[in-house]
C-alpha positions as CSV (number, residue, x, y, z in Angstrom):
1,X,0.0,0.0,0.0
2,X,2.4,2.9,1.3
3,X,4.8,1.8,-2.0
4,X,1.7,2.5,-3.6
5,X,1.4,5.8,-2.2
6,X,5.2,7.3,-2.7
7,X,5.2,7.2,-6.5
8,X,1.6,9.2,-6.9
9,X,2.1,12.4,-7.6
10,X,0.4,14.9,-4.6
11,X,-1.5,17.8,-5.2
12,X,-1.8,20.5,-3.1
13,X,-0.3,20.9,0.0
14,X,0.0,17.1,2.3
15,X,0.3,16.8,6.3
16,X,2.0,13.4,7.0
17,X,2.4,12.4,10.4
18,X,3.2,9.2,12.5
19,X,5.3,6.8,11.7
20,X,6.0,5.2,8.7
21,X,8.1,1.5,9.1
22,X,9.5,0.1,5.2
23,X,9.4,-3.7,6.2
24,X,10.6,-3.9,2.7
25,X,12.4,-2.2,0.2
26,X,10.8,1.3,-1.1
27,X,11.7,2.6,-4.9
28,X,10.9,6.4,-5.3
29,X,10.8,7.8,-8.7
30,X,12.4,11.3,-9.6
31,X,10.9,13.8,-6.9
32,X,10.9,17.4,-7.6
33,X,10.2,19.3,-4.7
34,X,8.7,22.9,-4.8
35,X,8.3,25.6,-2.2
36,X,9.3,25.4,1.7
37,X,10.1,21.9,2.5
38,X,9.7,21.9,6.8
39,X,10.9,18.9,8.6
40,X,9.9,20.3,12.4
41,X,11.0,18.1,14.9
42,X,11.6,14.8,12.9
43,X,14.0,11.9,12.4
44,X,15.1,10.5,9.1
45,X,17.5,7.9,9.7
46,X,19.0,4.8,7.5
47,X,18.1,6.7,4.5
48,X,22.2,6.2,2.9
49,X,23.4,8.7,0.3
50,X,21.2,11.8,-0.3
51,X,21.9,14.3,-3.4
52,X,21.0,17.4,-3.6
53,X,20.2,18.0,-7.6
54,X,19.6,21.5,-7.1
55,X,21.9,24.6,-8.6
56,X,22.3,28.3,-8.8
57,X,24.5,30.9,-10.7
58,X,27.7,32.0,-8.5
59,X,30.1,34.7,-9.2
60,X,33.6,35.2,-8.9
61,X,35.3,38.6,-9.6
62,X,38.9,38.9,-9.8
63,X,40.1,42.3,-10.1
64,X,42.7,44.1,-12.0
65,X,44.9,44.9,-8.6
66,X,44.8,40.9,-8.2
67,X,47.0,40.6,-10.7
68,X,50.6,40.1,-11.7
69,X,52.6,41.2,-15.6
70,X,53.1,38.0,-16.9
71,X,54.2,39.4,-20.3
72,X,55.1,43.0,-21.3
73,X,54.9,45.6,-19.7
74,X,51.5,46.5,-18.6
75,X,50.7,49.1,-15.7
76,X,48.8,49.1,-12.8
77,X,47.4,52.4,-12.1
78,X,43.8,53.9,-11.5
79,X,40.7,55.0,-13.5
80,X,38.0,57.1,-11.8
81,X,39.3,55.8,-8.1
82,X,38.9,51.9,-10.2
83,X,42.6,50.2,-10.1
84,X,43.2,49.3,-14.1
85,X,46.0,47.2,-16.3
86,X,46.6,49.9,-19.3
87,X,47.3,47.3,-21.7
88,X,49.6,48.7,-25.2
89,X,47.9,49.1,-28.6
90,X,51.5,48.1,-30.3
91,X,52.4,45.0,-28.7
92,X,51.2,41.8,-26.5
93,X,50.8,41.9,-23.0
94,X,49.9,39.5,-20.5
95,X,49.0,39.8,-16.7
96,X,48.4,36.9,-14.9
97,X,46.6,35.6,-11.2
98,X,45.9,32.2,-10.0
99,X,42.0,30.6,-8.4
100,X,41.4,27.5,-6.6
101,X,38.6,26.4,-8.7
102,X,35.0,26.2,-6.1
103,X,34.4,22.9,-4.6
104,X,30.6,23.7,-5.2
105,X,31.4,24.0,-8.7
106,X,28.8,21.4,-10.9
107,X,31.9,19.9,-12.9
108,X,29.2,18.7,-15.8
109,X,29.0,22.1,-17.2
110,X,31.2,25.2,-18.2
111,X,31.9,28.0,-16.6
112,X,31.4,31.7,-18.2
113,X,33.8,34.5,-18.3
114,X,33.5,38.2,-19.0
115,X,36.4,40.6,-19.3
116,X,35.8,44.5,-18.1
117,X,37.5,47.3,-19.4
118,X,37.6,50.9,-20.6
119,X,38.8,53.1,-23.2
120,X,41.7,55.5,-21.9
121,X,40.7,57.8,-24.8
122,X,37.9,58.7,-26.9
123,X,38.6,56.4,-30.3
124,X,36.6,53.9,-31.8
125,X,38.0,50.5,-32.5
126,X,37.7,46.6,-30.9
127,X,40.7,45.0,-28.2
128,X,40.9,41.3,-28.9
129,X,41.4,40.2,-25.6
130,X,42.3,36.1,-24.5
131,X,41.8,34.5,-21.7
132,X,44.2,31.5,-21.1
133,X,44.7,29.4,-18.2
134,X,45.9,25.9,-16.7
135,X,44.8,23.9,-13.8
136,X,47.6,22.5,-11.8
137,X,46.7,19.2,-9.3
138,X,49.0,18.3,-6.7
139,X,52.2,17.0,-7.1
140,X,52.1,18.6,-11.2
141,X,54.4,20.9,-12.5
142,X,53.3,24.8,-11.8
143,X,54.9,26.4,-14.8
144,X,53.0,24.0,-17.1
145,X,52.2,25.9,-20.2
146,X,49.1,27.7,-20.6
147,X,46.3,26.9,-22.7
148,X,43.9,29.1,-24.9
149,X,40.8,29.1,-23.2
150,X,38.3,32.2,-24.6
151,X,39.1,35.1,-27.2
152,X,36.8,37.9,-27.1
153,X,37.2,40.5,-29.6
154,X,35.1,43.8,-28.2
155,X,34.3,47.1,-29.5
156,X,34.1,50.5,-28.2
157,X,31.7,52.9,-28.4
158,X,34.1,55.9,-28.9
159,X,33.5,57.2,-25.0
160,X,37.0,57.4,-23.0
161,X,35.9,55.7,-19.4
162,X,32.9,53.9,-20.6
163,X,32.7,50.7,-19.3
164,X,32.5,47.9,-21.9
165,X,32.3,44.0,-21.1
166,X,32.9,41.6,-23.4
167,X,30.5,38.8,-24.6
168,X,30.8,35.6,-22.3
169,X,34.1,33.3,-23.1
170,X,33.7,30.1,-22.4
171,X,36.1,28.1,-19.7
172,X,35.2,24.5,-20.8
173,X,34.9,21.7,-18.1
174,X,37.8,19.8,-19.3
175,X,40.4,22.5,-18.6
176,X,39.8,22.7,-15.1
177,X,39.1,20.3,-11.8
178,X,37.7,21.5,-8.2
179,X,40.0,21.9,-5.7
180,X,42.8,22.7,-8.1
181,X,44.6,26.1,-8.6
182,X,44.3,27.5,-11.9
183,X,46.4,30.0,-13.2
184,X,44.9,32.6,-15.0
185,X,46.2,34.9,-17.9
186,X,44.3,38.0,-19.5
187,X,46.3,39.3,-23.1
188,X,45.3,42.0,-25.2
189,X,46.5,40.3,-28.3
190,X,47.1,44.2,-29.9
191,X,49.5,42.5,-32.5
192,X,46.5,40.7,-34.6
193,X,44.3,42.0,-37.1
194,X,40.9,41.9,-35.2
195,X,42.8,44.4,-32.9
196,X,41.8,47.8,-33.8
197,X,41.9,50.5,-30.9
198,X,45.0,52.5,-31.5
199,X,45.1,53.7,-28.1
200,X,45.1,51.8,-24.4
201,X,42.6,49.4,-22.9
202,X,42.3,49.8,-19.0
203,X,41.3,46.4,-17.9
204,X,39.4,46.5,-14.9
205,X,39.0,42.9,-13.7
206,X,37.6,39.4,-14.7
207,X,34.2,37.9,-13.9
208,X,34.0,34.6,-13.8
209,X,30.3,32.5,-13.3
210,X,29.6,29.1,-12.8
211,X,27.3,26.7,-11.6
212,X,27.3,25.3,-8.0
213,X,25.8,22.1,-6.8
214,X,23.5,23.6,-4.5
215,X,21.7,27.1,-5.0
């Protein structure tokens, strides 16, 4: 009977009280669960692995003072009170940091990254930016070479200081593992073709997003 009972689905809102003994083996289908789930006062016991299928969006923002020149010569200074990399529109330059990739982190999908930056003057013209990275486990080599992980060509609007973010990069599963440190390098790749702004790009920092296991 109660077997019976556990894989109808229940409309509306259910009061179940007492105690309920399995004097055999239960199977459950898939159970989606919405709105407050209370549990006042009660025991579950023998009940093995649980896993939570839930998710949620989280956000990591590295900024540009986080960072170290990799490649170049790149400065640190400030825009409007915002610390910035002024990245060269004559040759490539590369500023590194380094993230211990979130143990929440669902490692079945990809994360997202955005890159921020500014105009120091008022010209039209795209920065083709790259974001490259490697994860490093323990006991590996930490100046393994980097790999290419998103370009992102982007285009001004002509406005010195107005903020532009690129389209999302993508920072594919495979790259990376939870738990390891990943170093990360931003390059303006100012050398190629798709590189057009003839003056500096103040980077401002790197926004990464991802999805964790539990919302």
């Amino acid at each position: 009977m109660l077997g019976n009972f556990v894989t109808r689905g229940l409309v509306g809102a259910r009061a179940v009280g007492g105690v309920w003994t399995a004097i055999s083996t239960w199977t459950l289908p898939a159970v989606t669960l919405g709105g407050a789930v209370t549990g006042a006062g009660q025991n579950m016991t023998g009940l093995g692995t649980l896993t939570a299928t839930n998710s949620g969006t989280k956000t990591i923002w590295l900024p540009a003072n986080g960072f170290v020149v990799a490649a170049g010569t790149p400065a640190l200074g400030a825009a409007d009170g915002f610390p910035v990399y002024a990245f060269d529109a004559d040759a490539q330059e590369d500023i590194a940091t380094s993230l211990v990739v979130p143990a929440d982190w669902k490692s079945d999908t990809n994360m997202s990254a955005y890159i921020y930056w500014v105009s120091a003057a008022a010209i039209e013209g795209a920065v083709d930016w790259a974001i490259y990275g490697r994860g490093v486990a323990e006991s590996e080599d930490l100046g393994t070479a980097v790999e290419i992980w998103s370009p992102a060509v982007d285009t001004t609007d002509g406005t010195a200081g107005d903020l532009n973010i690129t389209a999302a990069g993508t920072i594919t599963a495979a790259h990376i593992s939870a738990n390891e440190i990943s170093k990360i390098q931003v390059r303006r790749r100012a050398t190629q073709g798709a590189d057009t702004l003839v003056g500096d790009a103040l980077f401002l920092g790197l926004r990464i997003t991802y999805t964790s296991k539990l919302a």
